[in-house]
C-alpha positions in Angstrom: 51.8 39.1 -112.9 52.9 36.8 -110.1 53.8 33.4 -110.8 50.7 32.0 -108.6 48.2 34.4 -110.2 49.5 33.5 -113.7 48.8 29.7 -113.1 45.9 30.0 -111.4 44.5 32.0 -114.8 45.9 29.6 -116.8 43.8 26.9 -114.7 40.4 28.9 -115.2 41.0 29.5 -118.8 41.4 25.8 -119.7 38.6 24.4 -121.9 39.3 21.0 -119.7 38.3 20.2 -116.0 39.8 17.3 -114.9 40.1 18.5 -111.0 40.2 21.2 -108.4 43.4 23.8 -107.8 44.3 23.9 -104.3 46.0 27.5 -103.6 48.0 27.0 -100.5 49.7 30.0 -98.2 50.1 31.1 -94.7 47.2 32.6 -93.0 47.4 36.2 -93.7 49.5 35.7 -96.6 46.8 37.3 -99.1 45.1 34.3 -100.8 42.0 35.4 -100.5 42.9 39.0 -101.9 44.4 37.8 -104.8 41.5 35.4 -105.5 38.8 38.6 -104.9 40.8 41.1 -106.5 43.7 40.3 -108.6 42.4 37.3 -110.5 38.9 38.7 -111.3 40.7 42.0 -113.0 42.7 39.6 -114.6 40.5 36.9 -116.5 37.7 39.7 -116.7 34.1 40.1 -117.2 33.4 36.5 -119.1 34.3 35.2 -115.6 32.1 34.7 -112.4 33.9 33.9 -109.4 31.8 32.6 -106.6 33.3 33.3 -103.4 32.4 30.4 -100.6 33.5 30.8 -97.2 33.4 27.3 -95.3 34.8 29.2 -91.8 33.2 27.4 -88.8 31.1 25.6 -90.8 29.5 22.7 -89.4 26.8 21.1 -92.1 27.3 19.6 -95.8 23.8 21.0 -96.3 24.4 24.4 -94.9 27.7 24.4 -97.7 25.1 23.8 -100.4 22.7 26.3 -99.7 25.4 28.5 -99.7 26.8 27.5 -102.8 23.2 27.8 -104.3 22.6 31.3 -102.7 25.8 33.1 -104.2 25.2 31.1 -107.6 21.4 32.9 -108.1 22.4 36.0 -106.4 24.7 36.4 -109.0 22.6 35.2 -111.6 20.3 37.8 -110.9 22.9 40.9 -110.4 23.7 39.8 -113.7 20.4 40.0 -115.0 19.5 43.4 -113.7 23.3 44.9 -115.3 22.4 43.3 -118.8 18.4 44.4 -118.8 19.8 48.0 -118.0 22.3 48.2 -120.5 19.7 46.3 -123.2 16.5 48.4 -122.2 13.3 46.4 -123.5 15.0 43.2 -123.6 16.1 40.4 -121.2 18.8 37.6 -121.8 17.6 34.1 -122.6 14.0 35.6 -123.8 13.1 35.0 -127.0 13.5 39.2 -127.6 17.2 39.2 -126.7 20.1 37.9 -128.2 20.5 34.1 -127.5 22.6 34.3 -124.6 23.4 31.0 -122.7 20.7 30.0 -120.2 21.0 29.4 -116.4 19.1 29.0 -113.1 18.4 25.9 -115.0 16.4 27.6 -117.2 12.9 28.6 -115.7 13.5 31.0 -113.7 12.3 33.3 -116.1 10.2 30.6 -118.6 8.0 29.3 -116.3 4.4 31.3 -115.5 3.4 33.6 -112.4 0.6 30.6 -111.9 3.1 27.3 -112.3 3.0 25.2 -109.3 6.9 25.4 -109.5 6.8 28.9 -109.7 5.3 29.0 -106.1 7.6 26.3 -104.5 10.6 28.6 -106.3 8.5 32.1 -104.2 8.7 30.4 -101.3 12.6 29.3 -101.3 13.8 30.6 -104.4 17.6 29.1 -103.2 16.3 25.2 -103.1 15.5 24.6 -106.7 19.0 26.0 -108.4 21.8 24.0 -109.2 25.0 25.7 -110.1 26.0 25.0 -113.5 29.3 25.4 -115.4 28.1 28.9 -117.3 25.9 31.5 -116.1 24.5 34.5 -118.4 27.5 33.4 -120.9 30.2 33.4 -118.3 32.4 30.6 -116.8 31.2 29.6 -113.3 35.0 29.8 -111.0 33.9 28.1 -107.4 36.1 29.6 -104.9 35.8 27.8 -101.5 37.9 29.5 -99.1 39.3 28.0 -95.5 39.3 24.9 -95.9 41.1 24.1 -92.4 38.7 26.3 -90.3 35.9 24.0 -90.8 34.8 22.2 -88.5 33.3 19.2 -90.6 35.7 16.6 -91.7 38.3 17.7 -94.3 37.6 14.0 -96.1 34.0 14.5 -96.0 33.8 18.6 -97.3 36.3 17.1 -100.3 33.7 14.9 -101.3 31.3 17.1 -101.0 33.2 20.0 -103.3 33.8 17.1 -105.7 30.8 16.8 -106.8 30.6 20.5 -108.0 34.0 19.4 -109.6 33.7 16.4 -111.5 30.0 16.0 -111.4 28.9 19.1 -112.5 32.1 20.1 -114.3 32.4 23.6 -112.6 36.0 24.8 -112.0 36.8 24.7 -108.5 39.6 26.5 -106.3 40.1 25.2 -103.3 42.0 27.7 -100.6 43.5 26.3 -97.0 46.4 26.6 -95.1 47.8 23.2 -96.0 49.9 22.5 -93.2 46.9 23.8 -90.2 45.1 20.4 -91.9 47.8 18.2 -91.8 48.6 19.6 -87.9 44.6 19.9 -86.9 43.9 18.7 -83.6 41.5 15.4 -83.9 38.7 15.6 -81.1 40.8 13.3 -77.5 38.2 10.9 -77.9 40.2 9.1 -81.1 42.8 7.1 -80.6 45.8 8.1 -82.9 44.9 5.1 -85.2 42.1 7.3 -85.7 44.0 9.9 -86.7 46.0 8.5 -88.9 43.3 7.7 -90.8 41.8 11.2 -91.2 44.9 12.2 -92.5 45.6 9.1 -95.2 42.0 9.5 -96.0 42.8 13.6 -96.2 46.1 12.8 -98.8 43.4 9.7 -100.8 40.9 12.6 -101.1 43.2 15.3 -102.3 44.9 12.8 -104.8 41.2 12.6 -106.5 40.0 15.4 -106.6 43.0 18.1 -106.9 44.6 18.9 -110.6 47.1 20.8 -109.0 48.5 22.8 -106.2 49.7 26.5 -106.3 51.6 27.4 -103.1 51.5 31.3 -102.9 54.6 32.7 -102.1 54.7 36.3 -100.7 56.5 38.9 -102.9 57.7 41.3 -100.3 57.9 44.4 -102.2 54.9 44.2 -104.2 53.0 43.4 -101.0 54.5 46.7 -98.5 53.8 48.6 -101.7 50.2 47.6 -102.1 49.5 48.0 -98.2 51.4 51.5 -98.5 49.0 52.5 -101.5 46.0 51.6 -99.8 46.6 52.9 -96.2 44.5 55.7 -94.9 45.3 57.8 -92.5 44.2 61.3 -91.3 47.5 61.9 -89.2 49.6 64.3 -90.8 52.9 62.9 -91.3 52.1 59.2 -91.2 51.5 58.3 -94.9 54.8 59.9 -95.4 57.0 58.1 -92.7 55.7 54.5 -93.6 56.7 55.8 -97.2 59.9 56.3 -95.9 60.3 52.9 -93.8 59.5 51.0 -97.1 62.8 49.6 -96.9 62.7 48.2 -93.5 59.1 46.7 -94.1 60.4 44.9 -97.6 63.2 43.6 -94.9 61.2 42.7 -92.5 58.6 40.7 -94.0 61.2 38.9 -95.8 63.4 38.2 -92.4 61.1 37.3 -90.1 59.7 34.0 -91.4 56.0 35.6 -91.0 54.2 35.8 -94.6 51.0 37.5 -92.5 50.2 40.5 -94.5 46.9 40.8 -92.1 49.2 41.0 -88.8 51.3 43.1 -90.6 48.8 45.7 -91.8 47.4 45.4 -87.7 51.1 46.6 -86.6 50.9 49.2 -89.4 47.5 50.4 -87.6 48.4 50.2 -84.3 51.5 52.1 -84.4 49.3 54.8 -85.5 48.7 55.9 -82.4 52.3 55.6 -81.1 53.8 57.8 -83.6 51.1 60.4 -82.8 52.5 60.8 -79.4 56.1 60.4 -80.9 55.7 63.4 -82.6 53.9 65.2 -79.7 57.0 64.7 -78.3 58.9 65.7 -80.6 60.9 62.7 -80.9 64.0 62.5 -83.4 63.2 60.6 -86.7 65.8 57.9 -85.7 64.3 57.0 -82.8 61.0 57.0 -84.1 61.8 54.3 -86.5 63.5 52.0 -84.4 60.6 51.8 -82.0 58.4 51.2 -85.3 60.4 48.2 -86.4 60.4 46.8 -83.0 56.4 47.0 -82.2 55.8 46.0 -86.2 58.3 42.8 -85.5 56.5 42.0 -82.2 53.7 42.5 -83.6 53.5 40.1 -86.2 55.2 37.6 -84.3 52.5 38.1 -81.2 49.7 37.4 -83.2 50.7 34.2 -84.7 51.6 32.7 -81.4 55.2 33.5 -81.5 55.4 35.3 -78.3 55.0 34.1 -74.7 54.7 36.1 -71.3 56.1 34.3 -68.7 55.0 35.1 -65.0 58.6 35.1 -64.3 60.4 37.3 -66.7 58.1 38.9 -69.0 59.1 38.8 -72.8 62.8 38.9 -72.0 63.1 34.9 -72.7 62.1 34.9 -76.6 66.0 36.2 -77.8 64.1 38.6 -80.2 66.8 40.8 -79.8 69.8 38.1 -80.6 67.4 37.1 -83.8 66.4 40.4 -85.2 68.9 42.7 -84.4 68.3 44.7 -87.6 64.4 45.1 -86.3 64.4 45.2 -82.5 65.7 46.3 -79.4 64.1 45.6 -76.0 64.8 49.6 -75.0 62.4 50.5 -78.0 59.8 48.8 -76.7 58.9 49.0 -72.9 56.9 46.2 -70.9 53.7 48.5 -71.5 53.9 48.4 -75.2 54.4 44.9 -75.7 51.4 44.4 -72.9 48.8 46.8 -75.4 50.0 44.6 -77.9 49.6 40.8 -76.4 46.5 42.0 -74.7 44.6 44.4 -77.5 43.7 46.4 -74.1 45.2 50.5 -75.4 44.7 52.8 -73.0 46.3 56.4 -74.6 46.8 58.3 -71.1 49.4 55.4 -69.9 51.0 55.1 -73.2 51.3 58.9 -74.3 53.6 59.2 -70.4 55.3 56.1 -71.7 56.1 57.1 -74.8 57.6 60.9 -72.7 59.1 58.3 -70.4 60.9 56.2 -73.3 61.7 59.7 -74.8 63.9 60.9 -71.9 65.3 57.4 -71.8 66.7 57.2 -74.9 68.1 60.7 -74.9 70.3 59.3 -71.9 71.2 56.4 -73.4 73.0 58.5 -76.4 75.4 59.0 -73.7 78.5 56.3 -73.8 78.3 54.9 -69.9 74.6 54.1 -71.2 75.4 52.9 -74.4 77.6 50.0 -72.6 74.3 48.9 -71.0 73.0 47.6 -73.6 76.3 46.4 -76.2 77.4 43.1 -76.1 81.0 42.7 -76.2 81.6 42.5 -80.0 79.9 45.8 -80.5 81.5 47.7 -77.9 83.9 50.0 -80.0 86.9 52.2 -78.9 85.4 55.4 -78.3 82.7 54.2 -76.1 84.4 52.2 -73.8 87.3 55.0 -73.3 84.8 57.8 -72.8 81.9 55.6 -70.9 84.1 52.5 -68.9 84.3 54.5 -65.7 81.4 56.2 -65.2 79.6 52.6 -66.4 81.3 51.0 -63.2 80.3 54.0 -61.2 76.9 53.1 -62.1 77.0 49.6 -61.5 78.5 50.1 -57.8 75.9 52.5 -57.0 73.2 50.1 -58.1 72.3 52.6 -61.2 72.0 49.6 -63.9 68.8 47.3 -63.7 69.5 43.6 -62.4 69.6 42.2 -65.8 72.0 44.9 -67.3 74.9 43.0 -64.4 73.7 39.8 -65.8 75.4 41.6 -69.3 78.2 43.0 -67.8 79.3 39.8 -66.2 78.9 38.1 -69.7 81.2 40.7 -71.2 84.1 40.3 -68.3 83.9 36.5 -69.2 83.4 37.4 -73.0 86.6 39.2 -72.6 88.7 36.3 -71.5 88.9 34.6 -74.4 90.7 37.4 -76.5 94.4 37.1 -75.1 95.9 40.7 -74.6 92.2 42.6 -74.4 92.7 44.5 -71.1 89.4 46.6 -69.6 90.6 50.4 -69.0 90.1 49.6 -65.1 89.7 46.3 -63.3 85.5 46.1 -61.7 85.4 45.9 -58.0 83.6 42.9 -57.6 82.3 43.8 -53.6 81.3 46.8 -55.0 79.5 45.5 -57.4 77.6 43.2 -55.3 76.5 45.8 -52.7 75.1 48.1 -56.1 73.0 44.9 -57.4 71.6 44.5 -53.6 70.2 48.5 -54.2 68.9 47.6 -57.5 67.1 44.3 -56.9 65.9 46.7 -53.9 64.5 49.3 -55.9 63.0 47.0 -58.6 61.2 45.3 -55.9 59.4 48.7 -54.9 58.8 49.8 -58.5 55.4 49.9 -59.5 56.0 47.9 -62.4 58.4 44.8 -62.5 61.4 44.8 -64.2 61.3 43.0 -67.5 64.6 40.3 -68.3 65.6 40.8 -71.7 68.6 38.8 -71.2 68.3 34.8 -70.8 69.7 33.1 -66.9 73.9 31.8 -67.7 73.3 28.5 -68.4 76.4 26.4 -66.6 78.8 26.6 -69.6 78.8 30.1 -69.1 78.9 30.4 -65.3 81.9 28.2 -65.9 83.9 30.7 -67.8 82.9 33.2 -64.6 85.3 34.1 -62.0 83.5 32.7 -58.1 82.6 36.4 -57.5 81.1 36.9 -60.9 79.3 33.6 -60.3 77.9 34.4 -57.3 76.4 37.7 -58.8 74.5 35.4 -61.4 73.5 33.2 -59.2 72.1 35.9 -56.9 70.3 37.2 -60.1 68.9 34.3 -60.9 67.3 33.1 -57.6 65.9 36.4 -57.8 64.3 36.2 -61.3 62.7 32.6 -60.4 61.4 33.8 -57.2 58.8 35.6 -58.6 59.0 38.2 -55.5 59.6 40.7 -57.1 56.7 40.9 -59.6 54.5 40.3 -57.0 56.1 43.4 -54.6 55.4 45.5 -58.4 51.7 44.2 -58.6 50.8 45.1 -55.0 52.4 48.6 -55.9 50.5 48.8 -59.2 46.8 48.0 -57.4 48.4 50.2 -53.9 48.6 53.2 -56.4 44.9 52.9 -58.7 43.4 52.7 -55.5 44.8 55.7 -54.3 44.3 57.4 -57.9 40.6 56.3 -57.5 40.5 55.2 -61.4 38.6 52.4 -62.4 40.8 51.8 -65.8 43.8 51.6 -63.6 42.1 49.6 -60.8 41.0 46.8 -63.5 44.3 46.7 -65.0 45.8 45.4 -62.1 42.7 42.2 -62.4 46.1 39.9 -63.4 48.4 40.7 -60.5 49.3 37.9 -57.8 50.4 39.0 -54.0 52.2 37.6 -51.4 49.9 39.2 -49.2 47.6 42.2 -47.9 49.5 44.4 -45.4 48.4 46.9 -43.9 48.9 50.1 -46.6 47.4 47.8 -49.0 44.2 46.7 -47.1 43.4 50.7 -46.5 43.8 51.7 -50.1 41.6 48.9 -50.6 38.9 50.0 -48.7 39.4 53.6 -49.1 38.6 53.1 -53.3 35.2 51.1 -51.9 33.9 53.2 -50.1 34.7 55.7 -52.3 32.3 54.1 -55.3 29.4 55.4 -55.8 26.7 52.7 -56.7 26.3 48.8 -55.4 27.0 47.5 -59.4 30.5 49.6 -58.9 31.4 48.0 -55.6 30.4 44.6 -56.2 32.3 44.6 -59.5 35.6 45.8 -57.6 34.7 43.0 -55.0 35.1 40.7 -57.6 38.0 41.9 -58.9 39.6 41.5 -55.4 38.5 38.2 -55.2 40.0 36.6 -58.5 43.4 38.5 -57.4 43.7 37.1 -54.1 42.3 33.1 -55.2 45.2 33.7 -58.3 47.6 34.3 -55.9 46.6 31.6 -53.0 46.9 29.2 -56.5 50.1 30.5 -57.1 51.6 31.0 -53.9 50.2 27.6 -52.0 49.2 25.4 -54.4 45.7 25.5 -52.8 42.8 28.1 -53.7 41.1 27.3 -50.3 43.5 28.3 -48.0 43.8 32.2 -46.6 46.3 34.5 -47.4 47.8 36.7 -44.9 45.9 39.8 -44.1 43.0 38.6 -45.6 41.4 38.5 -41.9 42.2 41.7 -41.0 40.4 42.9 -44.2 36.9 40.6 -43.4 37.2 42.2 -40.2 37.2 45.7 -41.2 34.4 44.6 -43.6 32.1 43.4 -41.0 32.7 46.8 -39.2 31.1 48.4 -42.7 28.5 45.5 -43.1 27.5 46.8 -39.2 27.3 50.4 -39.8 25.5 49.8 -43.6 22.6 47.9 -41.6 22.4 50.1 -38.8 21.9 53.3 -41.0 19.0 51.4 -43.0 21.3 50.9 -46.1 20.7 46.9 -46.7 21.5 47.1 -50.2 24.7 49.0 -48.9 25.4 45.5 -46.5 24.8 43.1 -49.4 27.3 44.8 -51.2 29.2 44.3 -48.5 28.4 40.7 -47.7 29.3 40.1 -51.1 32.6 41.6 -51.3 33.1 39.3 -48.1 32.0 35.9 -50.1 34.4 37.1 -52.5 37.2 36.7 -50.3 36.7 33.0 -50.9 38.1 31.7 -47.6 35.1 31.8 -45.3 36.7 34.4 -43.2 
């Protein structure tokens, strides 16, 4: 038995109620399970635990009726379970053994023709008041979120105190302590104001709470319940989170996240990436480093840990300087970490991914690749002797991506500050500078922008740099902040799902920004338009047009109401089709039409 399930018992078993027991833990951290599961199979059947959500609630009132609803539902379930295992009697009736009374004793000693009676037919919840035993059992009040209410915490105390020292039912009190002492307080008070709230909060919980459990997660036991439960009808899947038992005890204990609900969604969603893992035929290894890395990201995405900047991706949230143990960026592509930030899966694009990834990481086994991705420390003998040259080759020819130079500029620095440490062959720095050119070249006409995993040299660093290894930062970085190149990817992403004519593809792009419509762009445009069948379709992809290019006049200008370039060109080729719709007798046709011109937002 855990230490917090073992006081909490001790708490319901006391003949004495002087207060409440607050039970405090991180959101996901598996209060509530242990209050609905654990604790009822451990004080047993002379024990009635009365759940009460107060999530979103907004009325004292409302919190009553509740409180009265699950007390008679109960009531009653118990009835029915006693008067079927005692046939012929019913508990409390003068027939049946004297069992304690409750529902305030008339529900069943009052007459089909009592006035109360009636009033109780009509709204049998408004008459009861909970009461410390029920049927012979001790009442346990359970109220459960206490910070995602949105009354008053001050007020909802005084309101459960009542039930507590009034009415002398044992109460359990569940919150996320810290969410209540951090909740926002409505902009209209003045932080006077909030101060208040919160000494009235800590004056409020010093009256009414007995004492306070905090629940601390017990790694193992927790992975080996979730493992016990999960269902799964992939072959192979029960068996290979079995096997990574070790790395989720880890996990869960290293990465500061006691969310066993965020866990268990990594756990779920992975499902579907090891599916194609094995489709692929992917080696074991592998398999379970890309399942550490989406788990990590994972739990750390859902409880606001991870930001996407517009500028480079995830690349700036050092998960892999953190958790090396648990992630590496090369387990888990841009694409991924989008399907998990966004909850947006679509299986075609991930299942070539996960090929893509596959034949990836079989060349990176390779020592010239293995150097992409090492920082100096780790790079041992044997790599750099059998990869060093062909490693240069690569970044000359512009083979490495533009943050992999930013690494390899931090390891010739690194480097420096062992005396004697000699590199098997001295870089050529002009060489190297022409190769990053053809990379930031081809990352600018990828369809997808390349993601930074490694932070800008900040100037402590640039100042261990040799002037030509500075100016190769500094060339990186005023291409990472210019943001042109992740615009040059999103015109290719929405250039290619128009020309793949698929709507999934076209509304994935909805969050792109451009630097404008050329030519190629504006006809792959109007070729997927024309190419919809019905009004609702093109008047939907109008739309979508319409938020992409006022995003990126936003983004670009500073200014939603003036034109970006080509924007004209497109209005006039639009008119040609409003023209032709309303000379053929299509008008619906030209409203569609019209409308995909007022989306355009410029009054072109």
């Amino acid at each position: 038995m855990s230490a917090a399930l073992k006081e909490i018992a001790r708490y319901c078993r006391s003949k004495n109620t002087f207060g409440a027991l607050l039970l405090c833990g991180e959101w996901g951290s598996g209060k509530t399970y242990l209050l609905e599961n654990d604790l009822p199979a451990e004080l047993g059947p002379s024990y009635v635990l009365l759940r009460i959500s107060l999530f979103g609630e907004e009325s004292l009132e409302e919190i009553r009726k509740k409180i009265r609803r699950e007390y008679l539902d109960h009531f009653l379930m118990i009835l029915r379970k006693d008067a079927s295992e005692l046939p012929g009697t019913v508990p409390g009736s003068p027939e049946g053994d004297a069992a304690e009374p409750s529902a305030n004793d008339w529900v069943y000693q009052i007459g089909e023709e009592s006035p109360r009676m009636n009033m109780y037919l009509r709204d049998p919840y408004e008459y009861i008041q909970p009461e410390p035993v029920m049927a012979g059992r001790c009442v346990i009040l359970v109220f459960d979120d206490l910070e995602r209410t949105n009354l008053s915490q001050v007020e909802l105390l005084g309101c459960i105190n009542e039930y507590c020292e009034n009415l002398h039912i044992k109460t359990i009190i569940v919150a996320n302590e810290e969410k209540i002492e951090n909740r926002s307080v409505s902009e209209e008070r003045n932080s006077a104001d909030r101060k208040r709230e919160f000494l009235n909060y800590s004056e409020m919980k010093e009256k009414l709470i007995e004492r306070t459990v905090r629940l601390h997660v017990d790694e193992t036991a927790v992975i080996d319940s979730i493992l016990k439960q999960y269902r799964t009808s992939l072959t192979g899947y029960t068996v290979f989170l079995q096997n990574s038992r070790r790395e989720l005890c880890a996990l869960l204990s290293q990465c500061e996240i006691q969310n066993i609900r965020s866990l268990r969604s990594g756990l779920q969603d992975f499902e579907r990436i090891y599916e194609f893992c094995q489709e692929e035929q992917m080696p074991d290894g592998d398999i379970r480093r890309i399942f550490t890395s989406f788990v990590l990201f994972t739990m750390l995405a859902k409880n606001g840990r991870i930001s996407r900047s517009s500028l480079y991706g995830y690349g700036l949230n050092r998960l892999q300087q953190k958790y090396p143990e648990f992630y590496h960026d090369r387990f888990l592509p841009l694409c991924l970490k989008d399907s998990i930030n966004s909850g947006n899966w679509d299986d075609a694009i991930l299942r070539l991914q996960v090929h893509r990834m596959k034949e990836n990481l079989q060349g990176m086994s390779r020592p010239e690749n293995r150097l992409r991705t090492l920082p100096f420390a780790e790079i041992d003998d044997t790599i750099l002797t059998e990869g060093w040259e062909a490693y240069l080759h690569m970044a000359e020819e512009g083979l490495l991506a533009p943050d992999e130079y930013l690494l390899l500029i931090r390891n010739l620095a690194a480097a420096r500050s062992y005396p004697g440490f000699c590199w098997p062959s001295v870089p050529d720095m002009k060489k190297m500078r022409s190769g990053l050119e053809r990379s930031l070249a081809k990352a600018g006409n990828a369809e997808t922008a390349p993601e930074f995993a490694s932070d800008p040299m900040d100037d402590e660093e640039l100042a261990a740099c040799s002037p030509a290894e500075r100016e190769i930062c500094e060339r990186i970085q005023s291409y990472m902040e210019s943001g042109e190149y992740r615009r040059r990817a999103d015109r290719n992403q929405l250039l290619a799902a128009c020309r793949s004519c698929d709507e999934k593809a076209v509304r994935a792009c909805r969050n792109g920004v451009l630097s404008s419509l050329d030519e190629e762009l504006i006809m792959a445009i109007l070729d997927y338009y024309d190419s919809l069948e019905s009004n609702h379709q093109r008047i939907g992809f109008a739309d979508l047009i319409g938020k992409i290019l006022a995003a990126s006049r936003r983004k670009l200008q500073g200014s939603a109401g003036r034109e970006l370039e080509g924007t004209r060109k497109l209005a006039e080729l639009l008119r040609e089709r409003e023209g032709n719709a309303e000379r053929s007798g299509q008008p619906m046709k030209a409203v569609a039409v019209r409308s995909f011109l007022n989306a355009l937002g410029t009054g072109v």
